[in-house]
N, C-alpha and C positions, 0 to 999 in steps of 0.2 A: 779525572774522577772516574768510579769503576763505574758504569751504568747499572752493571748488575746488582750492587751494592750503593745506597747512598746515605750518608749519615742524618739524624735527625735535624741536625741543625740548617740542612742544605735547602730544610722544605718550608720552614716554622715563617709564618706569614702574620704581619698585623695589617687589619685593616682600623683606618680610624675616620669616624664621620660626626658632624655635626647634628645634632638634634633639633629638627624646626619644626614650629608649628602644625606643619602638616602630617607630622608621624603622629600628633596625637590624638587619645582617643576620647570617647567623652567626658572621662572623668579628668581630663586634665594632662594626662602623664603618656608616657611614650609605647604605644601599641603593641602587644608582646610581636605581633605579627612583622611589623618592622623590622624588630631583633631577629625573630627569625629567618627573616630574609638575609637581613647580612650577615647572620652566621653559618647561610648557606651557601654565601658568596664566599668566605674566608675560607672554609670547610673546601668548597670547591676550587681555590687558589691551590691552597695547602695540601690535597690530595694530587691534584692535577698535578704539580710542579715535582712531586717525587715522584710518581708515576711515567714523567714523561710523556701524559698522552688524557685524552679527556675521559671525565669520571661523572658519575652519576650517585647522585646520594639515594642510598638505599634505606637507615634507618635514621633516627634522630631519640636518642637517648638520654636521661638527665634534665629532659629541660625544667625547670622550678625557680620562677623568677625572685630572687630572694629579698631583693629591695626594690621600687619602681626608679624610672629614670626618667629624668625633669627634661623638658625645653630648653634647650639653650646647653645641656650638656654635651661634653664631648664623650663620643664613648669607643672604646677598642676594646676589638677582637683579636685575642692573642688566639693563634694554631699552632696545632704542630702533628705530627703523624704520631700517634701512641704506640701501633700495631700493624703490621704488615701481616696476611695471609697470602695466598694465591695472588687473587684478583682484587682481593678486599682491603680495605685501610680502615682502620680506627682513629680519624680527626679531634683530638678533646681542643676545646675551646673556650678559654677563660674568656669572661665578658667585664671589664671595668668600666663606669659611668664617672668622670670627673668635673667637678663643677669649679669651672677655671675662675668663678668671683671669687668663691671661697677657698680655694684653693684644694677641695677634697678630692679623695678616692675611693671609690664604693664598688665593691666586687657585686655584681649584680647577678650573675649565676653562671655557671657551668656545664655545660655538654656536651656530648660524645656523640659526631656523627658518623656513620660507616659510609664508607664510599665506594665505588668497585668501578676501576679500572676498564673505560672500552677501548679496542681495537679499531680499525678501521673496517673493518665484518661488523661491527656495532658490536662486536661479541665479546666478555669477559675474558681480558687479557692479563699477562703475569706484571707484577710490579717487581722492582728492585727490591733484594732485603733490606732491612733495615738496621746499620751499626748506629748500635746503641755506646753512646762512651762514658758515661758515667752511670754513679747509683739512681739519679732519679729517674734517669731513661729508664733503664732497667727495669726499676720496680711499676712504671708507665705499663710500659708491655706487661709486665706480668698482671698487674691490676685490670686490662683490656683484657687478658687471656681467663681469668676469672670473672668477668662481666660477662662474655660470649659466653662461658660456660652455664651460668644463672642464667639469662636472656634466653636461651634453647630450653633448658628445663622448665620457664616460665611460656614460654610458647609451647610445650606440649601440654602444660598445665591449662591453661586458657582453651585452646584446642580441645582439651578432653573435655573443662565447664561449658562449652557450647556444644558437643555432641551427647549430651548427656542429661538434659533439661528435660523434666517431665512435668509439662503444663498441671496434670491432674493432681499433683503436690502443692501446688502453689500455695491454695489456702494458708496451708501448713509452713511453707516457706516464709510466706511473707505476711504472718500475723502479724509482725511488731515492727514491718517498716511501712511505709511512709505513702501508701497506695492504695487504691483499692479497687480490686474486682469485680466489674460489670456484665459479669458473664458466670452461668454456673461451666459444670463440670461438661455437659453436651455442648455448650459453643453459644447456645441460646443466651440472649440477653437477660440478667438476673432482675 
């Protein structure tokens, strides 16, 4: 296999775990924080193993849990590498919740974590490209390349709404939500 090149399939990792009682939260049902954890473990399989070398997760995109997952479910983590940059990978990660009484399968939600690739300098090192062999790879990568591209225009976005707040509007801002001002316009308590 090329090192410098490695196909998607080379890297795509499931992780599968049992659901017990102690993942859950009060209400009953399985802690988002859990999921998140093992889909940061998968995420970090799955980047590591194409990269050849250990990765750190940089963002976590997507998350939106779309159905809760019971006790007693079995649940997987399907990965696979979407997107290769430099140093960076784009991990998407299907989440299934299957209830082996019933015999179901419930897509429970999906996310996109970035990962970047360290050297032994601790320092952002180069990953292998990524051959892509068919259309749904393809359209993967290009879907990742149009998400970075939103993601950046939404973080200059955000960036500009927090340098750019001017307390003395507020009033004005926030007549019809859901708060209210204990202070006038000098600082002093109203």
């Amino acid at each position: 296999m090329n090192p410098e090149a490695r196909p998607v399939r080379y890297s795509q990792t499931t992780i599968t775990e049992l659901m017990i009682p102690a993942y859950a939260n009060f209400g009953g049902k399985i802690h988002g924080g859990i999921l998140l954890s093992l889909m940061d473990k998968v995420a970090y399989a799955c980047a590591s193993k194409h990269a050849g070398t250990y990765c750190v997760t940089v963002t976590v995109d997507k998350v939106e849990f779309l159905q809760p997952v019971e006790v007693g479910d079995l649940v997987s983590m399907m990965s696979s590498v979407n997107y290769v940059g430099n140093s960076s990978m784009v991990v998407g990660i299907r989440v299934i919740a299957e209830n082996v009484k019933k015999g179901t399968l419930i897509h429970t939600n999906s996310s996109y974590f970035t990962m970047v690739a360290k050297g032994e300098d601790d320092k952002p090192t180069i990953v292998p490209k990524l051959i892509l062999e068919n259309k749904e790879e393809v359209k993967r990568f290009i879907e990742a390349m149009n998400m970075k591209e939103i993601k950046n225009a939404i973080r200059e976005k955000m960036d500009d709404a927090k340098s750019h707040v001017e307390v003395k509007q507020a009033p004005e801002l926030l007549r019809h939500e859901r708060c209210l001002i204990q202070f006038n316009s000098t600082g002093v308590q109203a």
